[in-house]
N, C-alpha and C positions, 0 to 999 in steps of 0.2 A: 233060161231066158225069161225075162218079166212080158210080162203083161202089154204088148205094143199100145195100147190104148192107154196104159198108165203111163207107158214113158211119154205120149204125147202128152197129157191133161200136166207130169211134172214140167216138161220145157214150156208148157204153157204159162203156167205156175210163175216160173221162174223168169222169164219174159216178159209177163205182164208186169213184176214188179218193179222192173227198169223203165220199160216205158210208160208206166204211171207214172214214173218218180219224174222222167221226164218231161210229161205234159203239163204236170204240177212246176216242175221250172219254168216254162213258156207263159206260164201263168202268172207268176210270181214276181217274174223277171218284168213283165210288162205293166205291173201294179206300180210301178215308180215308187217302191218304199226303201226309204235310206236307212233301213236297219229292224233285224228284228230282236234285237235286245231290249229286255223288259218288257216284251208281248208274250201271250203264250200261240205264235202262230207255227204249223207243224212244218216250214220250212226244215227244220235241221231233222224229224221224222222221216220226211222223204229222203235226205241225202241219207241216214244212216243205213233206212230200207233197201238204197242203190247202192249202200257199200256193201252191205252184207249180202247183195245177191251177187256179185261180185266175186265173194272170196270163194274160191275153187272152182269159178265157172269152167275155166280149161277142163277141168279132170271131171267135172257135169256133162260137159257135152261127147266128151270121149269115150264117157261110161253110156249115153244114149244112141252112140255112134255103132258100138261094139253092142247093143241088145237090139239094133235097128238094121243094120247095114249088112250085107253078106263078106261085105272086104271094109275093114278099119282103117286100111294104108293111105287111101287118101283124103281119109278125113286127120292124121296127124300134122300133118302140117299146118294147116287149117288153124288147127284146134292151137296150135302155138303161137298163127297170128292174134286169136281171139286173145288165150291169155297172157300175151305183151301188150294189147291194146286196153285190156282189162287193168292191167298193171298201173300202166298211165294213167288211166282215166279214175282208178281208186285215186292215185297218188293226187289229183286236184280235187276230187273230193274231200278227201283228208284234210287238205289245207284251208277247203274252205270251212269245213265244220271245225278246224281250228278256231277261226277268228270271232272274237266278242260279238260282233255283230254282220249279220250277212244280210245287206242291201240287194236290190231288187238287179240294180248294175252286175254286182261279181256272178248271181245266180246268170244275167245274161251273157256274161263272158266265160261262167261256167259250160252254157249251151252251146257256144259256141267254140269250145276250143274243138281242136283237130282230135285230139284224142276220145273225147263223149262223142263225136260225129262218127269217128272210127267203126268203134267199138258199137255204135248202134247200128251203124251198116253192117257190121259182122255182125250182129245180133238177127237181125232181120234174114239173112243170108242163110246163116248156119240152119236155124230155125226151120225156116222154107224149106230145104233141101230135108232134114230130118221128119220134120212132119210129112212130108209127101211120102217120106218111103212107112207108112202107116194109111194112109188114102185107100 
């Protein structure tokens, strides 16, 4: 079993970098700029930073579950809404780091879709309940 204080300081870690990437949206999205092509602003740093924390959150938080927890069972199902909602919410970030330019508008319709709301509700949730069983 690791270290309970390092698995707290990684879900920290890991967390944080979502909801930076987050507030740097709130941010961005209310600057009313119609593009950031041919700037060097870190707009598309942050969305990268939230897809790569992202990829394998499911089997991150399941592997904190199982070094934290005395019974895993009910954190699996859980652990399968995060990563469907994770899924979702990669697959609009993908699309928007697709496009030539990303306006202050799509990063606000980014915020606000159903699936980046999800998935930081589940974030903040899973989180909570993990970090307490380290308290």
């Amino acid at each position: 079993m690791s270290d309970p204080s390092q698995v707290r300081a990684d879900l920290k870690a890991r967390t944080n970098v979502i909801e930076e990437a987050y507030e740097f949206f709130l941010a961005y999205a209310s600057q009313g700029l119609p593009t950031d092509a041919n700037t060097s602003h870190p707009i598309r740093d942050h969305l990268r930073k939230f897809d790569q924390a992202l990829t394998g959150i499911g089997e991150f938080f399941l592997d904190c579950a199982t070094q934290l927890a005395p019974d895993v069972a009910p954190y699996r199902a859980f652990v399968g809404v995060v990563e469907r909602d994770a899924r979702d919410a990669q697959a609009a970030i993908q699309l928007v780091l697709a496009q030539p330019g990303i306006g202050s508008q799509t990063i606000d319709n980014l915020n606000a879709s159903i699936h980046v709301r999800a998935l930081l509700t589940d974030l903040f949730l899973i989180e909570e309940i993990l970090t307490s069983l380290v308290r």
